[in-house]
Backbone as a chain_set.jsonl record, in Angstrom:
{"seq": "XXXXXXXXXXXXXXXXXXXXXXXXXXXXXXXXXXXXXXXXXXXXXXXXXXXXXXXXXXXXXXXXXXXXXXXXXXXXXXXXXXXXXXXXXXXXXXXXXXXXXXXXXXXXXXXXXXXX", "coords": {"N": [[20.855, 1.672, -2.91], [22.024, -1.278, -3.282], [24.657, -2.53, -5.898], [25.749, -5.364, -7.443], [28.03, -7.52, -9.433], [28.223, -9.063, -12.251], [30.515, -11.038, -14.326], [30.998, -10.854, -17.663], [32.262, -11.95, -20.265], [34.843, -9.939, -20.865], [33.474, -7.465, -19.872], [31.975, -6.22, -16.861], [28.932, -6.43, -15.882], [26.155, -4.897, -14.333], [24.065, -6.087, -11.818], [21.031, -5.274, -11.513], [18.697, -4.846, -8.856], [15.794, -4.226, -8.105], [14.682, -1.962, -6.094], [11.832, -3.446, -3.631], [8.125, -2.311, -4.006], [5.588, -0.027, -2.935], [2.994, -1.337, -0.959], [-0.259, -1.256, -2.16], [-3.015, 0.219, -3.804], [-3.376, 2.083, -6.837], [-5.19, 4.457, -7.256], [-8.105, 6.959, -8.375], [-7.095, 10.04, -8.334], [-3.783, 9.159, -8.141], [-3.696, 7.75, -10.5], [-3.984, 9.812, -12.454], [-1.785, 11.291, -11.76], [-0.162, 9.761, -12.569], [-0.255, 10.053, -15.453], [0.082, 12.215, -16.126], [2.555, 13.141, -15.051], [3.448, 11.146, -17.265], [2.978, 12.503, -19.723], [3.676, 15.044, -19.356], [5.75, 15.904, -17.839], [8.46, 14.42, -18.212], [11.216, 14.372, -17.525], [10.834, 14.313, -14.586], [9.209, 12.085, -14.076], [10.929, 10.038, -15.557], [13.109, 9.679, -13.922], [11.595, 9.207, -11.144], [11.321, 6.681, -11.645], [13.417, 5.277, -12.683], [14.791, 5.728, -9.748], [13.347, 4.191, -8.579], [11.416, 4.793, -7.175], [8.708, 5.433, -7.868], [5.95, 4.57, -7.44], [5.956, 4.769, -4.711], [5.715, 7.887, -4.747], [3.729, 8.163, -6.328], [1.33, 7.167, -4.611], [1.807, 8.553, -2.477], [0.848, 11.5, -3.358], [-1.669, 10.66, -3.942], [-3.178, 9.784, -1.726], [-2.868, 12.257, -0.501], [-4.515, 14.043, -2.178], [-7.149, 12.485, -1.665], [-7.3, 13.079, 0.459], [-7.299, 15.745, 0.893], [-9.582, 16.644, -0.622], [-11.739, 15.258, 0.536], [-11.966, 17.049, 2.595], [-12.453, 19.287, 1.577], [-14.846, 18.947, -0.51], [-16.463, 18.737, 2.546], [-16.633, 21.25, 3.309], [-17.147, 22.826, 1.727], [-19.831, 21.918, 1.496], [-20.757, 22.461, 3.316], [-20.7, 25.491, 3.309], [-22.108, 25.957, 1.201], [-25.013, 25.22, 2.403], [-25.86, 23.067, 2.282], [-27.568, 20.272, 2.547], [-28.173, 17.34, 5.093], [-31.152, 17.703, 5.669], [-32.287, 19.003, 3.368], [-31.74, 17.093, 1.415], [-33.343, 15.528, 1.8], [-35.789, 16.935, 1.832], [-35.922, 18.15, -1.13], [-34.633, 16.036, -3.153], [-33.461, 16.653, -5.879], [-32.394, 18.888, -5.965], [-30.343, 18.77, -3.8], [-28.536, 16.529, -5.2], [-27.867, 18.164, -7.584], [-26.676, 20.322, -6.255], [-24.447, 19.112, -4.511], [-22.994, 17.51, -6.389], [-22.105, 20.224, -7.869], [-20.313, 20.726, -6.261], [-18.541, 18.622, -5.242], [-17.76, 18.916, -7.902], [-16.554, 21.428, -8.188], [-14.684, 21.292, -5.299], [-13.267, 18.725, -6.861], [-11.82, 20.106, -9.358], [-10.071, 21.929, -7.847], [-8.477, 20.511, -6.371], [-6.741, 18.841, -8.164], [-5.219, 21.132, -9.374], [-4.185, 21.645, -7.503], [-2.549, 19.561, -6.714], [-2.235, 17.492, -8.085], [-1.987, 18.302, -10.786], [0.711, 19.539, -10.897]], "CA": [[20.744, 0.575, -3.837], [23.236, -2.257, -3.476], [25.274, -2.755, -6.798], [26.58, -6.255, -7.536], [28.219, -7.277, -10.921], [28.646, -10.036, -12.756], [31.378, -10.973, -15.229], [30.647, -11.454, -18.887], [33.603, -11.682, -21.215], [35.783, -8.577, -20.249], [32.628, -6.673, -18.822], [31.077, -6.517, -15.719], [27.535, -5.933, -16.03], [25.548, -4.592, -13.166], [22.627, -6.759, -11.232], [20.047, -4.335, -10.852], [17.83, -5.235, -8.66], [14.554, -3.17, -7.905], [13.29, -1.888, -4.703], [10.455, -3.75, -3.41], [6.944, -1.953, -4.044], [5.291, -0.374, -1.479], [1.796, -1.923, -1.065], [-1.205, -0.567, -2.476], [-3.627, 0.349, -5.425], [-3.737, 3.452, -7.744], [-7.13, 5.007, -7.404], [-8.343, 8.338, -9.277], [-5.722, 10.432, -8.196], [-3.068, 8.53, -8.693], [-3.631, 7.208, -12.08], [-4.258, 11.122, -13.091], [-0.907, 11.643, -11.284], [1.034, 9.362, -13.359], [-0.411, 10.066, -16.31], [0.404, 13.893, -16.021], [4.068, 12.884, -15.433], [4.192, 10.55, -18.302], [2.884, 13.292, -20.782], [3.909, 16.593, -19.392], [6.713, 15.924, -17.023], [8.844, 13.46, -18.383], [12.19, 13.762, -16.919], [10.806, 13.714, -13.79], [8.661, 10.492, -14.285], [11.597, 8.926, -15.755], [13.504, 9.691, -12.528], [11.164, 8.756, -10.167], [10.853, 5.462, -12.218], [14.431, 4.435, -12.653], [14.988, 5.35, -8.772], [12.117, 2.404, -7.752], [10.223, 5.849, -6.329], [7.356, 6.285, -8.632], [4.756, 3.995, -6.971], [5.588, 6.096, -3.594], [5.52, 9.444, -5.094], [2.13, 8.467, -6.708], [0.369, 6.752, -3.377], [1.779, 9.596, -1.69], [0.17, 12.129, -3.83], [-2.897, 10.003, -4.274], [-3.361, 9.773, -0.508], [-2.836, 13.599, 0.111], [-5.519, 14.395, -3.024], [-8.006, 12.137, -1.505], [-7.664, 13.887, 2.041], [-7.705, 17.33, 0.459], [-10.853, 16.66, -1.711], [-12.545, 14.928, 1.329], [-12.205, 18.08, 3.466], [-13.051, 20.304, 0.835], [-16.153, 18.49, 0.018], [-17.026, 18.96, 3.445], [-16.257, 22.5, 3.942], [-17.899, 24.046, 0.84], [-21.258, 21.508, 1.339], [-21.338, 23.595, 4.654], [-21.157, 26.688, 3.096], [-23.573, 25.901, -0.009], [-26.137, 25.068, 2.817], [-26.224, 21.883, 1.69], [-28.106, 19.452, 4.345], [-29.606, 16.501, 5.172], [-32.588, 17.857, 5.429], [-32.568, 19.16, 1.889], [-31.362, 15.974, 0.573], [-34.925, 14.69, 2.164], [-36.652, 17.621, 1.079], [-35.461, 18.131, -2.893], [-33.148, 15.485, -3.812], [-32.658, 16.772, -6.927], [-31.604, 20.306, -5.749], [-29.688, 18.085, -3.363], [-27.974, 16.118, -6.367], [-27.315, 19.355, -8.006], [-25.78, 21.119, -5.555], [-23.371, 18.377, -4.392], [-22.175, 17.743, -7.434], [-20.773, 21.293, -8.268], [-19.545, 21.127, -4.961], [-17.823, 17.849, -5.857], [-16.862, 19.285, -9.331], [-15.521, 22.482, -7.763], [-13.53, 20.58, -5.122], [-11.723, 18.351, -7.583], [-10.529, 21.105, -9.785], [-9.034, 22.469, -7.105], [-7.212, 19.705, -5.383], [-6.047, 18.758, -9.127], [-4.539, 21.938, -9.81], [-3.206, 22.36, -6.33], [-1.75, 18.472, -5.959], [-1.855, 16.503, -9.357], [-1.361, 18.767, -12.225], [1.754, 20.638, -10.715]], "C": [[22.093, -0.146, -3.864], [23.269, -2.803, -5.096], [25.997, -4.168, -6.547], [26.506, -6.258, -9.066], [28.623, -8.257, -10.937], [29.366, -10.286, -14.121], [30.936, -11.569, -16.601], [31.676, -10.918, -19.732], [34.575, -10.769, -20.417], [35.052, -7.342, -20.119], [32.281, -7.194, -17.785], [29.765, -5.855, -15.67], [26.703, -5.964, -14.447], [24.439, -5.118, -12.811], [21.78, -5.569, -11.004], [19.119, -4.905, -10.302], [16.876, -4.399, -8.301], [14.593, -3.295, -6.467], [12.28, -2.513, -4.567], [8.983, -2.82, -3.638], [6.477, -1.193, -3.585], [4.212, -0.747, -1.979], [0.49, -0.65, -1.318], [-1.882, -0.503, -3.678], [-3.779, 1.71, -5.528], [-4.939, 3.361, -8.004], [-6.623, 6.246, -8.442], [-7.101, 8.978, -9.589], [-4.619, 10.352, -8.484], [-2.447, 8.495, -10.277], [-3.575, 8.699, -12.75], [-2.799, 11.406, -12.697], [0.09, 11.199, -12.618], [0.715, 9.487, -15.363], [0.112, 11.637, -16.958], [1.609, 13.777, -16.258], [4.776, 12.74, -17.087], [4.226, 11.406, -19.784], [3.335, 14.483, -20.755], [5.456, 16.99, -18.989], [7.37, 14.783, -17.173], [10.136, 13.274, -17.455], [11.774, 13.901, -15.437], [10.206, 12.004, -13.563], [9.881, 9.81, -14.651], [12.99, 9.236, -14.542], [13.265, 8.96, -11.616], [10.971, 6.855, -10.603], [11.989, 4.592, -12.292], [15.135, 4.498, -11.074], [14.099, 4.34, -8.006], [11.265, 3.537, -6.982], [8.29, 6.402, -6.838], [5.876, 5.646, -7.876], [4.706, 4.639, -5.636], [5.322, 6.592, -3.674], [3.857, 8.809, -5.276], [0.988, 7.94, -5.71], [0.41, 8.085, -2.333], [1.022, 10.96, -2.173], [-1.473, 11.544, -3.849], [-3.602, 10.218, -2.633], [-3.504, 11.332, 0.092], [-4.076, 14.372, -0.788], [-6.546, 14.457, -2.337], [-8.807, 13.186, -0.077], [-8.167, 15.618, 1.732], [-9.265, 17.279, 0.051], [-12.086, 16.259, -0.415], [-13.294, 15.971, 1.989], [-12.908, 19.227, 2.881], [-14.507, 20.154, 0.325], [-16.821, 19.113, 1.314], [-17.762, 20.56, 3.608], [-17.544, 23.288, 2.681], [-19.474, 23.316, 0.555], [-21.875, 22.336, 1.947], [-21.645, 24.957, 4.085], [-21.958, 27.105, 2.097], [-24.593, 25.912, 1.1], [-26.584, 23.69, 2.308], [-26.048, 20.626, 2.779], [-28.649, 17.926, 4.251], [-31.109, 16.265, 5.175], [-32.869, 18.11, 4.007], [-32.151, 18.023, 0.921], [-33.125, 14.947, 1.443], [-36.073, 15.621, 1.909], [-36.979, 17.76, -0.46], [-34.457, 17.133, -3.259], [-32.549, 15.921, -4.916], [-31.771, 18.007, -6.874], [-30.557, 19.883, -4.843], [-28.306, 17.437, -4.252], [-27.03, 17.315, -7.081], [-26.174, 20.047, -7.592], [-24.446, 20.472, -4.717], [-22.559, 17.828, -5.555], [-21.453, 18.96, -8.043], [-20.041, 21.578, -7.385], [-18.321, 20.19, -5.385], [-17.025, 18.029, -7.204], [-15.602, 20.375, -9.001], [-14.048, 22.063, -6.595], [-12.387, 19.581, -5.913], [-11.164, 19.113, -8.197], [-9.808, 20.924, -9.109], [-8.126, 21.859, -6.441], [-6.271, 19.239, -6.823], [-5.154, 19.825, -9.512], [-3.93, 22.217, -8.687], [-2.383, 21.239, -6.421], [-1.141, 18.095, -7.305], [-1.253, 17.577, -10.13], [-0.011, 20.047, -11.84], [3.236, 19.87, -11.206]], "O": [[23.101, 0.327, -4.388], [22.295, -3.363, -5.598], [26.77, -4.255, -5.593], [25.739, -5.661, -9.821], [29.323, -8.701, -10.027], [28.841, -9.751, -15.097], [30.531, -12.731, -16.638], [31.932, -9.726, -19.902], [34.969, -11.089, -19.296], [35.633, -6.26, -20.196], [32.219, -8.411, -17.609], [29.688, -4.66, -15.384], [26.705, -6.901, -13.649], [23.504, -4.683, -13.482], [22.103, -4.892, -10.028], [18.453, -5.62, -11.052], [17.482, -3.347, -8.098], [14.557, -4.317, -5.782], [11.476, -2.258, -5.463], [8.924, -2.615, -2.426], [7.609, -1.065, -3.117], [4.059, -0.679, -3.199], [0.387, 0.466, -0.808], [-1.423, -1.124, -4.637], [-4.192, 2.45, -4.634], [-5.614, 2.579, -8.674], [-5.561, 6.497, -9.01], [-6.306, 8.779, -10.508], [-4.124, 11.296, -9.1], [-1.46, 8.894, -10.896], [-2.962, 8.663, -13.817], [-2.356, 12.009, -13.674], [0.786, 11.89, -13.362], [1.433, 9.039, -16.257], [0.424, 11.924, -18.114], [2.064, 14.125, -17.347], [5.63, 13.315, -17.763], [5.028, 11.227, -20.701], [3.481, 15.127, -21.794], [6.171, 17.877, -19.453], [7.053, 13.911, -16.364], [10.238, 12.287, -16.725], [12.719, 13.429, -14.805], [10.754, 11.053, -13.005], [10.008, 8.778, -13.992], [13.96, 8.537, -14.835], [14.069, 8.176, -11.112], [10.529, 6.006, -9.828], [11.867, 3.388, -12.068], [15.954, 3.61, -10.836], [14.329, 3.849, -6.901], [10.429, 3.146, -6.168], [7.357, 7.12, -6.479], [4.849, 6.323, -7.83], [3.619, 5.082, -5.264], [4.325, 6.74, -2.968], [2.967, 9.003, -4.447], [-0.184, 8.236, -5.942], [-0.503, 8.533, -1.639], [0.531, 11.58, -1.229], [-2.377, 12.372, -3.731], [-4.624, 10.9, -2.555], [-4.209, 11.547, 1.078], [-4.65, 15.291, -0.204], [-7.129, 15.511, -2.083], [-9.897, 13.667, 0.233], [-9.041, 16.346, 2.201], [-10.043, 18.055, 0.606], [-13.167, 16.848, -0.39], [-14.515, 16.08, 2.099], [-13.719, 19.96, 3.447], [-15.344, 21.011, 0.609], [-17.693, 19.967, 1.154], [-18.908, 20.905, 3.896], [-18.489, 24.05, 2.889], [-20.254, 23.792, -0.27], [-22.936, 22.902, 1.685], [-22.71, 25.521, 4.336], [-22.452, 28.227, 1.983], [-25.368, 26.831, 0.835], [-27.744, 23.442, 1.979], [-25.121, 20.185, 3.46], [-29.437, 17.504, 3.405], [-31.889, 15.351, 4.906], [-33.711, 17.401, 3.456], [-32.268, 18.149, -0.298], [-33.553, 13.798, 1.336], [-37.215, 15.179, 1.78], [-38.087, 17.527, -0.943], [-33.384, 17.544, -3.698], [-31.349, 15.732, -5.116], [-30.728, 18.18, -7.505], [-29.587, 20.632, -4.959], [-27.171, 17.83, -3.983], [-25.8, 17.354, -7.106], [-25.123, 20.317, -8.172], [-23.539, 21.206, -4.325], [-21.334, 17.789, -5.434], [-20.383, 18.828, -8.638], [-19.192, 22.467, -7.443], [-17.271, 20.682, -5.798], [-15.973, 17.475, -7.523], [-14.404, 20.359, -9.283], [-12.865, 22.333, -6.803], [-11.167, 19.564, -5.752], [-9.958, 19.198, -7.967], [-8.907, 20.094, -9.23], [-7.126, 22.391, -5.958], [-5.053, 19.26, -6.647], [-4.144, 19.403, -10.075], [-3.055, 23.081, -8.75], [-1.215, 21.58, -6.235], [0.028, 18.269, -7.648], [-0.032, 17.732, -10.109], [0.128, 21.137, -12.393], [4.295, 20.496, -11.179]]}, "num_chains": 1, "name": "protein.A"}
């Protein structure tokens, strides 16, 4: 971070200027990310916030959630037995059973990624 200063009376007060951004939007993840910070984990949030890092940290977490949760989805549809065909046989046992799959994968990527 480049420091310049400008003279006022017999101070010199410091330009702060911010880091640029990086690009992107706070999805699920994310927003659960920074909300965790702002209530649980403060001096880090106010760290990552006065170094211009917090919108990284939280895309970067947000981005590693999504991938976790994706895979995990996957993995434990496979091992429910949970098919295409049974989503054209029972949808609702279909419904059912992807949703605690989906419930049971987010816990777990929340307590492994976000809520630490």
């Amino acid at each position: 971070m480049n420091l310049t200063y400008e003279k006022c009376g017999d101070y010199l007060i410091p330009n702060l200027i911010p880091n640029p951004e990086p690009e992107g939007e706070l999805r699920k993840f994310g927003l659960m990310r920074k909300s965790y910070l702002e209530n649980h984990r403060r001096g880090i949030y106010s760290g990552l916030l006065l170094s211009g890092e917090l919108k990284k940290h939280l895309l970067m977490i947000q981005e590693q959630a999504e991938e976790r949760f994706n895979l995990l989805v996957k993995q434990m549809a496979r091992q429910e037995g949970v098919t295409e065909q049974m989503k054209e046989q029972n949808q609702m046992l279909w419904v059912k059973r992807m949703n605690n799959v989906r419930s049971a994968a987010e816990g777990s990527v929340l307590r492994e990624l976000v809520f630490i």
